[in-house]
Backbone bond lengths (Angstrom), bond angles and torsions (degrees), N, CA, C in turn:
res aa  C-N    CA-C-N  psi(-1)  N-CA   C-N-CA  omega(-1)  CA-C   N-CA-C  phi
1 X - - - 1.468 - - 1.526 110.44 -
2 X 1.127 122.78 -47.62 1.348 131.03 176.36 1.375 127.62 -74.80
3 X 1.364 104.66 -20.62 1.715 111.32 157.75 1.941 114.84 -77.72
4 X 1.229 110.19 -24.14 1.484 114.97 172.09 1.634 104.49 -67.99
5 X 1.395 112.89 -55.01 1.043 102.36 167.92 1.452 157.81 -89.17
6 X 1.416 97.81 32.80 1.491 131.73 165.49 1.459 115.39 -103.68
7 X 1.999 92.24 -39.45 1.680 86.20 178.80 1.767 107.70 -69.67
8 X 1.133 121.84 -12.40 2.108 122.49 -164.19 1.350 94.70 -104.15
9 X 1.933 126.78 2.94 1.500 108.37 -162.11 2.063 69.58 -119.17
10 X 1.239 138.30 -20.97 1.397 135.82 -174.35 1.425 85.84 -85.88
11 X 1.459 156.61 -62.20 1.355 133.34 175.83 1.173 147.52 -66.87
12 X 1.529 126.49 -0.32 1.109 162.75 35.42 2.049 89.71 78.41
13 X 1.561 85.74 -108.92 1.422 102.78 -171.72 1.635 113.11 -84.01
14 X 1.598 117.32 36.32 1.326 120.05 138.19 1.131 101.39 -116.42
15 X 1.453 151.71 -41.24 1.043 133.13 -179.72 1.357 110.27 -59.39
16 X 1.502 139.56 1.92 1.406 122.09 -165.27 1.764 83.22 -134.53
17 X 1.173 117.01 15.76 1.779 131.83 170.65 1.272 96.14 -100.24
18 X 1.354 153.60 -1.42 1.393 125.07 -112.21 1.855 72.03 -174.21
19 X 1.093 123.01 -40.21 1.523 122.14 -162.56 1.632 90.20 -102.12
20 X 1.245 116.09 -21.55 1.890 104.84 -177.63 1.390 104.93 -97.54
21 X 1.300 103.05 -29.32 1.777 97.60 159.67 1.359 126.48 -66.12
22 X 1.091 124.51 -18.21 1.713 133.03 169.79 1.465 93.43 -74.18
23 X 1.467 136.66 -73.11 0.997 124.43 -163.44 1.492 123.79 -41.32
24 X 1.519 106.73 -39.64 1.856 115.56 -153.68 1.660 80.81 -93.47
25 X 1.204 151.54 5.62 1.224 150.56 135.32 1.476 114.89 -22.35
26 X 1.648 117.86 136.37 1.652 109.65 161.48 1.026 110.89 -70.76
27 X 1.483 135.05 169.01 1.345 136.88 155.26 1.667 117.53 -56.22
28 X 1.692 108.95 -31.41 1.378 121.32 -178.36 1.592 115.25 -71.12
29 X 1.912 105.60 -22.96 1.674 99.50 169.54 1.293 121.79 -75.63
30 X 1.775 128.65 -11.90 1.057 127.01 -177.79 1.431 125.84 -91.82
31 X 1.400 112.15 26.68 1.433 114.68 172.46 1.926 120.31 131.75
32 X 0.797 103.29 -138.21 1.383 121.20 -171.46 1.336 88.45 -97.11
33 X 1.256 110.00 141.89 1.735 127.33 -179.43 2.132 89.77 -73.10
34 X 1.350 116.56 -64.40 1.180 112.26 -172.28 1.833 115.25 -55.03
35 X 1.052 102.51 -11.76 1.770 101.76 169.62 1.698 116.15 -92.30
36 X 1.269 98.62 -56.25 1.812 96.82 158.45 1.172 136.38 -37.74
37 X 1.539 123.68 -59.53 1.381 130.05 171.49 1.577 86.80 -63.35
38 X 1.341 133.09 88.67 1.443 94.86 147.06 2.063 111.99 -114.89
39 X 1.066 102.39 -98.80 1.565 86.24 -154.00 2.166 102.44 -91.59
40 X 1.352 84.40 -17.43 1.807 110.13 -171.71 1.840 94.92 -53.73
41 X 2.110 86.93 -68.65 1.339 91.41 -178.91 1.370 130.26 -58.85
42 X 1.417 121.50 -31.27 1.161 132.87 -179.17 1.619 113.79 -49.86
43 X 1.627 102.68 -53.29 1.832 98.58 162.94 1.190 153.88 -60.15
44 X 1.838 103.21 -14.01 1.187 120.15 145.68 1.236 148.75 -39.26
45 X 1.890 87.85 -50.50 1.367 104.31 -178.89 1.828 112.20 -86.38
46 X 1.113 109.16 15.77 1.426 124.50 -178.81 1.787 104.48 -114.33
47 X 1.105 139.73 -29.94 1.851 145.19 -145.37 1.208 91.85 -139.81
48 X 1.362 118.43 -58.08 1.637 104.29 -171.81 1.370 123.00 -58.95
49 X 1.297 109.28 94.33 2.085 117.24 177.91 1.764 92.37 -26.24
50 X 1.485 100.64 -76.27 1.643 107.62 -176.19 1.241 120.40 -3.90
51 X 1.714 100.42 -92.51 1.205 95.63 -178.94 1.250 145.39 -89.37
52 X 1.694 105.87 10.07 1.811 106.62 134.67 1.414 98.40 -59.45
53 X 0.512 139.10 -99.29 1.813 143.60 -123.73 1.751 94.65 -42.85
54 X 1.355 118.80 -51.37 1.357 127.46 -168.12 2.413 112.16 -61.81
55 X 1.719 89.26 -41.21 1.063 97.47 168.17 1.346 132.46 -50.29
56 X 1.706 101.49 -61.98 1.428 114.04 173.28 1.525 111.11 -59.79
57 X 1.302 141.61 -17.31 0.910 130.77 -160.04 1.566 102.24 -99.66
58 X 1.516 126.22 -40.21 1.354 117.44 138.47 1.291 132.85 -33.54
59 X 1.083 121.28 -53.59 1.224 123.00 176.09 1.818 124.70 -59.92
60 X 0.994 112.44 -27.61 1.495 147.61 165.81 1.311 104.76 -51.00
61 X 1.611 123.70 -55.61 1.264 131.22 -160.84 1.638 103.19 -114.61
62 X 1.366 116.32 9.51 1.097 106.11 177.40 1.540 103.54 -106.53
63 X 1.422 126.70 -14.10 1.620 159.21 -158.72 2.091 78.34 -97.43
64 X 1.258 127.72 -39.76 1.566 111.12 -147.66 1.923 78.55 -96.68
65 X 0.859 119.19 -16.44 1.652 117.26 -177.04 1.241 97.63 -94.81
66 X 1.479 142.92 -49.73 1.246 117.82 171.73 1.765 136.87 -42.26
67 X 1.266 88.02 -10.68 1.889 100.83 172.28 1.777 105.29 61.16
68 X 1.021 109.05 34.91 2.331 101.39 -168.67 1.571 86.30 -60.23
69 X 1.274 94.11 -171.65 1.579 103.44 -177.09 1.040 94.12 -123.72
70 X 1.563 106.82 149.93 1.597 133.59 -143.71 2.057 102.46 -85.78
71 X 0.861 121.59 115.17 1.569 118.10 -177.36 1.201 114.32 91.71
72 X 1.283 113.90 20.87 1.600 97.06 168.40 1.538 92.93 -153.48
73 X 1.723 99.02 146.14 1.791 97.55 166.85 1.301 136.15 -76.72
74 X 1.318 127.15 147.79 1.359 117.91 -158.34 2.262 93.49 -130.83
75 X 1.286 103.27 160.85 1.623 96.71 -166.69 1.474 94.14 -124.81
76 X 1.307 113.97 100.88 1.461 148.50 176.72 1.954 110.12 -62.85
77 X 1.050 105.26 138.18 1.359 128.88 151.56 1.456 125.29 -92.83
78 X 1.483 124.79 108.41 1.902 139.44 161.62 0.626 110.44 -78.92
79 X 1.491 143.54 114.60 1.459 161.90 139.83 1.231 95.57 -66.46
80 X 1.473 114.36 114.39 1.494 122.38 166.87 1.154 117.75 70.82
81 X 1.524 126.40 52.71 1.716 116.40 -148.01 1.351 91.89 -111.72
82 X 1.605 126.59 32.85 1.593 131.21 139.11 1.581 94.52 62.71
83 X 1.490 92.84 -130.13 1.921 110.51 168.26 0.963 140.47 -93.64
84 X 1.476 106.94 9.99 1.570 116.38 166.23 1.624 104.71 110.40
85 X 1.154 121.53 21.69 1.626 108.66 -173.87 1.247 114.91 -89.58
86 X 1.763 101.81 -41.92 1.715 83.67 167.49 1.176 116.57 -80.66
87 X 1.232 141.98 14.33 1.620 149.58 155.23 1.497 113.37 -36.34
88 X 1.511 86.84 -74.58 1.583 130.44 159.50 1.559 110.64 -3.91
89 X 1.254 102.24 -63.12 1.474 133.62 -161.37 1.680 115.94 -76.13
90 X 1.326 74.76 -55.56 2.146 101.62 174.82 1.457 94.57 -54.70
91 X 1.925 137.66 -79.13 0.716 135.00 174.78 1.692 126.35 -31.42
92 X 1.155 116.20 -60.44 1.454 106.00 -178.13 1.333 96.41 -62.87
93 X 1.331 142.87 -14.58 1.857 109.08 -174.80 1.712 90.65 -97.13
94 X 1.301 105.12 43.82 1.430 81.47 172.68 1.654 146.69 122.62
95 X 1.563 87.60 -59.43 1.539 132.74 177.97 1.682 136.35 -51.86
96 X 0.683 133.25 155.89 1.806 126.73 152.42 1.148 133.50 -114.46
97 X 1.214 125.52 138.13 1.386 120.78 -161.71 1.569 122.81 -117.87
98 X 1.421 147.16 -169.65 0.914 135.38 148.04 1.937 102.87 -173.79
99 X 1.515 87.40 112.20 1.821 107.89 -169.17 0.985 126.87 -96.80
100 X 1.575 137.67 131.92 1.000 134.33 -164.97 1.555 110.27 -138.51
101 X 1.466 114.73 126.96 1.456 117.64 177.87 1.323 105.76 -148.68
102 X 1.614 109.29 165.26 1.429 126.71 -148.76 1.367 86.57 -89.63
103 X 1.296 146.13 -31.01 0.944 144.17 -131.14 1.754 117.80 -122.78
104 X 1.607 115.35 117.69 1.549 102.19 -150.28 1.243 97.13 -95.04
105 X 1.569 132.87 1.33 2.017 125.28 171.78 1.734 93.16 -85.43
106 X 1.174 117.81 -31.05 1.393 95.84 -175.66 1.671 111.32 -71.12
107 X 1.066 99.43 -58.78 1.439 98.89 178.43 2.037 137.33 -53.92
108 X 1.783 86.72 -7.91 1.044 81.98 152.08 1.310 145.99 -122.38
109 X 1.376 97.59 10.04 1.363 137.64 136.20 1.534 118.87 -23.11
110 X 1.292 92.08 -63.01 1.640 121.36 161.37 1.995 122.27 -20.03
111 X 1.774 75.48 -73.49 1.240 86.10 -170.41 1.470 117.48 -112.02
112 X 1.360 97.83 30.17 1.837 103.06 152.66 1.757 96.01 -96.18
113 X 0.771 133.44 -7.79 1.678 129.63 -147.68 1.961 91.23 -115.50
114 X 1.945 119.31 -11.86 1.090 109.97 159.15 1.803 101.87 76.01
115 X 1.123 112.77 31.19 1.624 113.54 -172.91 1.482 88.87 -75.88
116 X 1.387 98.65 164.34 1.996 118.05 -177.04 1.312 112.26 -87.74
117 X 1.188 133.45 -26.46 1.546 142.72 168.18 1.265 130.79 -63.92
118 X 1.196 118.81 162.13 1.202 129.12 -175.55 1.608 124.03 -77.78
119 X 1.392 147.15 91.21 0.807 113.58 -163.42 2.194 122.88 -104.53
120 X 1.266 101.37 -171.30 1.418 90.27 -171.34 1.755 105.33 -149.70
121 X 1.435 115.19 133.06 1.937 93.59 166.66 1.138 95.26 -84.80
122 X 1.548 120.02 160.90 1.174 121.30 171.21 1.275 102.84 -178.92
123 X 2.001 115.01 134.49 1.536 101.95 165.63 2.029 117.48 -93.58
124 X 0.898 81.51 120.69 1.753 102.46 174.88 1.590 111.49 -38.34
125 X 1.343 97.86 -39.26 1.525 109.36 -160.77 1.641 94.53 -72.57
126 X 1.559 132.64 -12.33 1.283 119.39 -165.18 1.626 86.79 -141.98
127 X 1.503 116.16 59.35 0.892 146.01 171.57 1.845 129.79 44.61
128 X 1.061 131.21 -160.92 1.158 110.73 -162.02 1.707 105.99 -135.42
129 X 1.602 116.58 110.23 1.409 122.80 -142.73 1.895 93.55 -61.33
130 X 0.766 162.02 86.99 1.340 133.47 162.74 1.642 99.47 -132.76
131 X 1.498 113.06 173.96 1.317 132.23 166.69 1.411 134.83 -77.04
132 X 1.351 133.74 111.59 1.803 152.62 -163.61 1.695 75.66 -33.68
133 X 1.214 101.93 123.27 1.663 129.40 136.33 1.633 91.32 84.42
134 X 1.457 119.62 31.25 1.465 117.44 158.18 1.480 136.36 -53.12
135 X 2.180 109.18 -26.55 1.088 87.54 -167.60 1.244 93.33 -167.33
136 X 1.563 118.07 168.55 1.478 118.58 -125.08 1.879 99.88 -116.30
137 X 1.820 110.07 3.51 1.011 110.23 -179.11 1.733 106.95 169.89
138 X 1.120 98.62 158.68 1.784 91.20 -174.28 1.660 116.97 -133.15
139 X 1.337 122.67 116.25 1.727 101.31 -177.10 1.760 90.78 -113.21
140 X 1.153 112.52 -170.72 1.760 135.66 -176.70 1.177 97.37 178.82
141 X 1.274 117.07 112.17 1.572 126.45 148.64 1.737 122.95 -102.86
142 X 1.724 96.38 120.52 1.265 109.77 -171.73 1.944 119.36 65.38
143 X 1.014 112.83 47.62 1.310 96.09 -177.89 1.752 95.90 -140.98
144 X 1.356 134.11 -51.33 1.378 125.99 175.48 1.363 127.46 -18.89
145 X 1.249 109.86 -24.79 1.592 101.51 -152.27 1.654 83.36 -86.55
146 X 1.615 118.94 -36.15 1.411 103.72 -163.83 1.693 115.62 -50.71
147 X 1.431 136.95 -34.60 1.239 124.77 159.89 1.382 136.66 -55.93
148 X 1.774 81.76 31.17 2.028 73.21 179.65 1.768 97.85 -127.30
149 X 1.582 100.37 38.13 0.941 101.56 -169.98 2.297 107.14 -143.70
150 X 1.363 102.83 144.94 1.796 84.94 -158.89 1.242 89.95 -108.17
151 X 1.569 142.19 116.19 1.127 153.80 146.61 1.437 112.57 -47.28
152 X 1.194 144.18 -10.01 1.170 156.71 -154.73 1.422 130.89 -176.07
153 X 1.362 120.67 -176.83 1.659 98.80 -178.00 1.311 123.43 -90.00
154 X 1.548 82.58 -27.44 2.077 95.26 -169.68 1.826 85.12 -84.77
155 X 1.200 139.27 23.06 1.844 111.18 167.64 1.555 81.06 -110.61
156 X 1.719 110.78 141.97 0.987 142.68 156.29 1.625 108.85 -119.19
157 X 1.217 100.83 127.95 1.720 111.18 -177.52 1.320 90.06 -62.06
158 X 0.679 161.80 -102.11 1.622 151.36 -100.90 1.294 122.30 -79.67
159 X 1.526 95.44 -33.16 1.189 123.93 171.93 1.367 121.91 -62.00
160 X 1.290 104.13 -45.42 1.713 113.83 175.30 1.502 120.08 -78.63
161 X 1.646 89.14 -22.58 1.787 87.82 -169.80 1.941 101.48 -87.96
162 X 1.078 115.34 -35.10 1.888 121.29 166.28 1.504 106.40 -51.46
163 X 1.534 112.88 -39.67 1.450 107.02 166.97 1.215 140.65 -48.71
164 X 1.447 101.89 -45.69 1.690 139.51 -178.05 1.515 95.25 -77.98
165 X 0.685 122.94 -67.13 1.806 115.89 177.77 1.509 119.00 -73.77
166 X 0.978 126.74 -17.25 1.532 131.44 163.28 1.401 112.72 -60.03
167 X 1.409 113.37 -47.58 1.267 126.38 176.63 1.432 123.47 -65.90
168 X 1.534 105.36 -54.90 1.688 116.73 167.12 1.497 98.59 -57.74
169 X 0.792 122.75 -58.64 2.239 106.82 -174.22 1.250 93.65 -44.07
170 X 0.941 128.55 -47.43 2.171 127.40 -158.34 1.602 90.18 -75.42
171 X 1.138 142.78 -38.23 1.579 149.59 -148.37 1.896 97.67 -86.94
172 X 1.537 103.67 -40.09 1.223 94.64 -146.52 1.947 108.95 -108.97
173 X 1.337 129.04 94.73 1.197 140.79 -176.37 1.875 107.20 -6.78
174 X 1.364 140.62 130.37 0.918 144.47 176.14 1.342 122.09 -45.43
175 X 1.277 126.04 125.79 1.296 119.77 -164.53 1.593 126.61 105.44
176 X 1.742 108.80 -29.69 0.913 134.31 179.66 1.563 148.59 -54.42
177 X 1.247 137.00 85.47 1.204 132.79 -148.51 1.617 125.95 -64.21
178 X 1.315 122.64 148.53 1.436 113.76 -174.85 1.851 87.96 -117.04
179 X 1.381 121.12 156.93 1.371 115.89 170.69 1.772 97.13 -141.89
180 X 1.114 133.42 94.12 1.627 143.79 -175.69 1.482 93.90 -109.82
181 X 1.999 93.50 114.27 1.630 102.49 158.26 1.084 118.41 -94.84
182 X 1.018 131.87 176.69 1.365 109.25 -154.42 1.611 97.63 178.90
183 X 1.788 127.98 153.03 1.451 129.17 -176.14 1.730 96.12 -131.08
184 X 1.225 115.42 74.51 1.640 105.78 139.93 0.904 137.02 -13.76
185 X 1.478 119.73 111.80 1.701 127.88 169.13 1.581 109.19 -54.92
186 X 1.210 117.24 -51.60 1.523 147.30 -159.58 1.379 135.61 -173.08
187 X 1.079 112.54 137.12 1.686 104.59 171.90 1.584 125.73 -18.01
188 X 1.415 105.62 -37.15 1.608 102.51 165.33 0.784 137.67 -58.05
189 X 1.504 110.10 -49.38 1.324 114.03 -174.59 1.180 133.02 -82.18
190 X 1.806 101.05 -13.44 1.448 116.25 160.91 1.490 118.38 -74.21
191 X 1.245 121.37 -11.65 1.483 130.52 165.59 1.216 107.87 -89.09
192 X 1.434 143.16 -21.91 1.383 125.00 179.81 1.485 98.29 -95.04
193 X 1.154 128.09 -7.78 1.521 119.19 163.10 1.528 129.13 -70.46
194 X 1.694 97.03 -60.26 1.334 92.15 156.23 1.498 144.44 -44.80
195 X 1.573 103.28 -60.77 1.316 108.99 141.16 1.857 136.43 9.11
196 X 1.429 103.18 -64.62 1.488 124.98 -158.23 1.175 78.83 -93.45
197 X 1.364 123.53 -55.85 1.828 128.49 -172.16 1.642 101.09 -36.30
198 X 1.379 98.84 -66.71 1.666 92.94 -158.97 1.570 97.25 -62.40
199 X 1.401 138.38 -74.54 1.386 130.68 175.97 1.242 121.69 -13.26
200 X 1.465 127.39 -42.88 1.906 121.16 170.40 1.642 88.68 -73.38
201 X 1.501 163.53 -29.00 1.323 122.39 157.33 2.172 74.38 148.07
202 X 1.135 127.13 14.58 1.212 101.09 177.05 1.556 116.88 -116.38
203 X 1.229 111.52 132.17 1.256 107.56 169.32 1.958 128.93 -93.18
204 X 1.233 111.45 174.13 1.632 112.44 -169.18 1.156 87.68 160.12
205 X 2.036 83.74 -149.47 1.414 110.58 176.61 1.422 106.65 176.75
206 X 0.877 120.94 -165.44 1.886 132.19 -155.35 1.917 99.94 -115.06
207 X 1.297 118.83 106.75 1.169 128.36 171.26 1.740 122.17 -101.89
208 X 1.150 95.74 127.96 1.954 109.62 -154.90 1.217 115.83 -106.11
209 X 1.436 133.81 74.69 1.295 145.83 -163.25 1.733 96.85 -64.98
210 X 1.454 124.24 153.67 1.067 112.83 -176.79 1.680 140.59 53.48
211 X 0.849 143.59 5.61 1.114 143.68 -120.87 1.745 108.89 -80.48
212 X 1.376 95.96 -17.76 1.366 86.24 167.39 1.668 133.04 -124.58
213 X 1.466 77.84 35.89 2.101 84.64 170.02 1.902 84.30 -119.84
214 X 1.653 83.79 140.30 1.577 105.84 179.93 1.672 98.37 -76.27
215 X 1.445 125.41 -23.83 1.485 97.27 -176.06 1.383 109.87 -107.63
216 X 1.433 120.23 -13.29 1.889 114.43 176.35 1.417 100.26 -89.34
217 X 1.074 133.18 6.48 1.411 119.37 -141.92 2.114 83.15 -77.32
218 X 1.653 118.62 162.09 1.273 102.54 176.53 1.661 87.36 -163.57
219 X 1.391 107.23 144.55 1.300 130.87 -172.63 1.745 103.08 -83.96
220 X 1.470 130.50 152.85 1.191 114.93 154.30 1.694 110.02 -155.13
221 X 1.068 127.79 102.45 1.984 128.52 -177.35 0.720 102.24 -61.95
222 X 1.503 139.49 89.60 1.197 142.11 117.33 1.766 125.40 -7.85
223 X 1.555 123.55 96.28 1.004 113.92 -160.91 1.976 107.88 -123.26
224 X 1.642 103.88 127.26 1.922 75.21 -170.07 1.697 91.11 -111.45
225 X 1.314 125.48 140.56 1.042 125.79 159.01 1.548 140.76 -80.78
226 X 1.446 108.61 28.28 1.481 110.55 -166.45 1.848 87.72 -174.37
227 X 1.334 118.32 -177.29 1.688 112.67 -179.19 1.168 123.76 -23.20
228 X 1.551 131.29 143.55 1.529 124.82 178.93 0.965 112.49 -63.74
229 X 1.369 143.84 171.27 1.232 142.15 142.92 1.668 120.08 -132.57
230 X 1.359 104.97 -176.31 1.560 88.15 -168.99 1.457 116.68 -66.36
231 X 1.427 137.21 154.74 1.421 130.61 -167.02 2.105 90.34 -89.93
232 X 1.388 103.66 150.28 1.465 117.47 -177.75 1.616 96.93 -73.30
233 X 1.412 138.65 161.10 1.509 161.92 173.43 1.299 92.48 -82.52
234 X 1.155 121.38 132.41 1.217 143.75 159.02 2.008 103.16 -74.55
235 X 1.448 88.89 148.77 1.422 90.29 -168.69 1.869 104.71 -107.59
236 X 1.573 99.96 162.67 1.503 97.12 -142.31 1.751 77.90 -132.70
237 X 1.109 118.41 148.83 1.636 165.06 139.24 2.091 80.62 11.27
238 X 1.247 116.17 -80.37 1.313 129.11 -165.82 1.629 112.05 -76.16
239 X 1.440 117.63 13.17 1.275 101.08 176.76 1.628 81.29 -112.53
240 X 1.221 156.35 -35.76 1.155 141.17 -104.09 1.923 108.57 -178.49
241 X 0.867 130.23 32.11 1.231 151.21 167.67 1.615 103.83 -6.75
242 X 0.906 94.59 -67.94 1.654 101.30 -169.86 1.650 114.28 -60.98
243 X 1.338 92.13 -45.87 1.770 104.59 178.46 2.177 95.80 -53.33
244 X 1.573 122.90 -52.45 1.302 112.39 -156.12 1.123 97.40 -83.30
245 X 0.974 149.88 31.77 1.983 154.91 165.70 1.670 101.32 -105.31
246 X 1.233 102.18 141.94 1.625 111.82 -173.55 1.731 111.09 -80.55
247 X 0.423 163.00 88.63 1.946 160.92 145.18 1.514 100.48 44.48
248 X 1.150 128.21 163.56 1.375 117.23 163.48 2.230 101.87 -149.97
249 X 1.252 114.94 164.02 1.128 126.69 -139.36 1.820 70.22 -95.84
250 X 1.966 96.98 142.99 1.462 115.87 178.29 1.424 94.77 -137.09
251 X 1.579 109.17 171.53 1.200 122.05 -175.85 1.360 92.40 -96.79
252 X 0.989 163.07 -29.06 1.622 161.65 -179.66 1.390 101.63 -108.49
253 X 1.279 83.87 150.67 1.636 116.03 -177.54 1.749 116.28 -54.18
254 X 0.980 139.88 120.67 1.493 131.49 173.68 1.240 102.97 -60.58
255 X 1.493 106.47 152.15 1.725 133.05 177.06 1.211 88.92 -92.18
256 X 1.937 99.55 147.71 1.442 95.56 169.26 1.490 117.85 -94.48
257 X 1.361 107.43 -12.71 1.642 122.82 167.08 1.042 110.30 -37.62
258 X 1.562 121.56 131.57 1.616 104.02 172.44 1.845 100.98 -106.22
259 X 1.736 109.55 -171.59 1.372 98.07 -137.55 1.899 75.01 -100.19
260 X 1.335 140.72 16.69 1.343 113.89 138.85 1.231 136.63 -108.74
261 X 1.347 108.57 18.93 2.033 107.89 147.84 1.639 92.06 -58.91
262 X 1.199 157.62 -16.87 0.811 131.40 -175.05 1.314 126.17 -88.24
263 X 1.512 117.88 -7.75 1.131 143.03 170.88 1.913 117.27 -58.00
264 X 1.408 110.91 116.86 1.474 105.25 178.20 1.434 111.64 -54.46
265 X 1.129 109.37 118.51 1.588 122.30 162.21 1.354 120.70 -38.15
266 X 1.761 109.04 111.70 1.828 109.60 -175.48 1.395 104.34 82.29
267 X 1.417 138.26 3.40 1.430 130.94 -173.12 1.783 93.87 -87.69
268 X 1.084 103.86 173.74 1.292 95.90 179.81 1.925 122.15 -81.17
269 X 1.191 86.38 -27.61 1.600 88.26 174.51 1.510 123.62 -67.29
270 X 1.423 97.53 -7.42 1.468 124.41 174.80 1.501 115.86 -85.56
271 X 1.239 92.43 -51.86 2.000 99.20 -176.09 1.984 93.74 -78.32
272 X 1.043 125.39 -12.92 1.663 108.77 -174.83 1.731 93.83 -99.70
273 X 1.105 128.24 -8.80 1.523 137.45 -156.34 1.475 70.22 -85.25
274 X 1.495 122.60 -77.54 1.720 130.91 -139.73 1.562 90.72 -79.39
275 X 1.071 149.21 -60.43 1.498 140.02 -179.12 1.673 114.84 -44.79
276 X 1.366 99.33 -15.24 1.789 97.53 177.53 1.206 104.33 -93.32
277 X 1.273 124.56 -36.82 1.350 123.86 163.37 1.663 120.65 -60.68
278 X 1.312 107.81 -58.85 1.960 99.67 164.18 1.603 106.23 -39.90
279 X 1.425 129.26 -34.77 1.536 123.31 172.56 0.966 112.81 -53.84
280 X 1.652 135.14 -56.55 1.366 143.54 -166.32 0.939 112.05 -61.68
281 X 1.931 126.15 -37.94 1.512 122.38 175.47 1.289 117.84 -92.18
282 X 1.450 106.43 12.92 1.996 104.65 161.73 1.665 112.74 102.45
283 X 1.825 95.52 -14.95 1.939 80.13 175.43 1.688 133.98 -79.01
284 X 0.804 119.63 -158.49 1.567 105.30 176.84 1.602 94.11 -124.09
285 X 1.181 80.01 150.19 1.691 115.60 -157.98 1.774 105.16 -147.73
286 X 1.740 94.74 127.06 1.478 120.08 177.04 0.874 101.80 -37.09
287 X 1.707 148.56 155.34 1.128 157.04 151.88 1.874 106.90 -62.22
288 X 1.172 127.12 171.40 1.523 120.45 -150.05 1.886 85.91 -125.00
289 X 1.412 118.92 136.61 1.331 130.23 -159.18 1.462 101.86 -144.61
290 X 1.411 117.06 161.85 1.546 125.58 152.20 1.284 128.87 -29.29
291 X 1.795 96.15 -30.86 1.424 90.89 -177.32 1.203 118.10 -133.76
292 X 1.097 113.85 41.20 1.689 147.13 162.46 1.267 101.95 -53.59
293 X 1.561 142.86 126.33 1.298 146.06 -172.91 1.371 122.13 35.26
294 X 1.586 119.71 38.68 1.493 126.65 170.98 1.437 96.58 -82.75
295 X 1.291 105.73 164.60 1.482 110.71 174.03 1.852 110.51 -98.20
296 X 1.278 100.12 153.93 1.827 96.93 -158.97 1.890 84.67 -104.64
297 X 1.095 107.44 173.02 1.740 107.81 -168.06 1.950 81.32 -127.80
298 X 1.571 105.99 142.93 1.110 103.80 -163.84 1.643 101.75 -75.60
299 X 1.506 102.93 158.14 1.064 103.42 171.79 1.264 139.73 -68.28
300 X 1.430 126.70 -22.79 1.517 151.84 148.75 1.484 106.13 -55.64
């Protein structure tokens, strides 16, 4: 009796060895990106407040590193634009988009949800069909890293990922910024990305928001397609409080509005809001005074 129940208390604690090892798994070891996303995940990315809230907020900061120019719309490239959230995002500032993912539950995900963009299936890894000087900037949240991985025999990472960036340099108008967030396995694999990056013809570099909280911490490739320029500061624990705290689970849906559209236009909490942000993407910016967002009395 007591050997039975050693042998059901030893299977027991491999089957529950065996279920925490699935969890601490990437999403990228379990297969094909287009089998993973399938219809489960897809509703997530639609109900879960979370990870809207977490998405858009990448997406947010990947839009303040692209540097566009201020008052006018610019027509963006999505790498991996899932169900449309950073769509979502692109659109309200303005923008136009046109998204492309491997994956056909997300995307139609997509277009029950009525997003404004264009969308496309497409695998990334064998580059990205469009026409030299289509477009005015490029983001991807969370999706790069999956080409560093071979579902098969004939995918070679390097191969796919020189593809994927060979193609985006040809896609993206000279001068043009790429902003890819992105989750590193390891130092390697963040070097064989870059790597492939610079070889299709772009220069940058890898900007590290947080860097020292283990759960905000967030990757972003900075990519320039035409002269270098200086790489943007990654933002740190003490500029930005709210940004280094993780999201937390609500009973309602997150807004994609963030909470300074709510800000009066030209007020001052407005003009010190947007000059901290011109800080974050590296330009130079007036120092902040008494009379920082006063109103001027016309001169006439």
């Amino acid at each position: 009796m007591m050997s039975k129940r050693r042998a059901s208390a030893r299977r027991s604690q491999r089957c529950h060895t065996i279920e925490m090892a699935s969890r601490s798994r990437r999403p990228e070891h379990s297969g094909p990106p287009e089998l993973f996303y399938d219809q489960n995940e897809a509703r997530k990315y639609v109900r879960n407040s979370r990870m809207i809230d977490i998405q858009t907020k990448m997406t947010e900061r990947a839009l303040e590193l692209l540097c566009l120019p201020e008052g006018q719309p610019s027509y963006l490239l999505d790498i991996g634009c899932g169900s449309g959230l950073s769509g979502d995002y692109i659109s309200e500032e303005g923008h136009y988009w046109v998204g492309i993912d491997i994956s056909p539950a997300m995307l139609d995900a997509a277009l029950d949800r009525d997003t404004e963009g264009d969308l496309l299936l497409g695998d990334m890894g064998q580059g990205v069909p469009f026409r030299p000087g289509s477009f005015d900037g490029c983001i991807s949240i969370s999706a790069v890293q999956w080409l560093c991985n071979a579902n098969k025999k004939s995918d070679v990472p390097a191969r796919r990922l020189y593809c994927f960036f060979s193609s985006l340099y040809s896609a993206l108008v000279r001068g043009a910024r790429a902003v890819l967030q992105l989750y590193p396995e390891n130092s390697e694999q963040l070097e064989l990305i870059t790597t492939q990056a610079t070889r299709a013809g772009f220069t940058g570099g890898v900007v590290v928001d947080f860097p020292n909280s283990a759960k905000a911490k967030k990757f972003y490739l900075c990519l320039f397609s035409g002269p270098s320029t200086s790489l943007p500061k990654g933002l740190t624990e003490s500029q930005d409080a709210d940004q280094a705290s993780e999201s937390t689970f609500t009973s309602e849906r997150a807004p994609h509005k963030k909470a300074r559209r709510d800000l009066v236009k030209k007020s001052r909490e407005w003009v010190l809001e947007k000059k901290e942000r011109r800080r974050r993407q590296g330009k130079e910016v007036r120092p902040d005074t008494q009379y920082t967002g006063r109103k001027r009395k016309p001169r006439f």
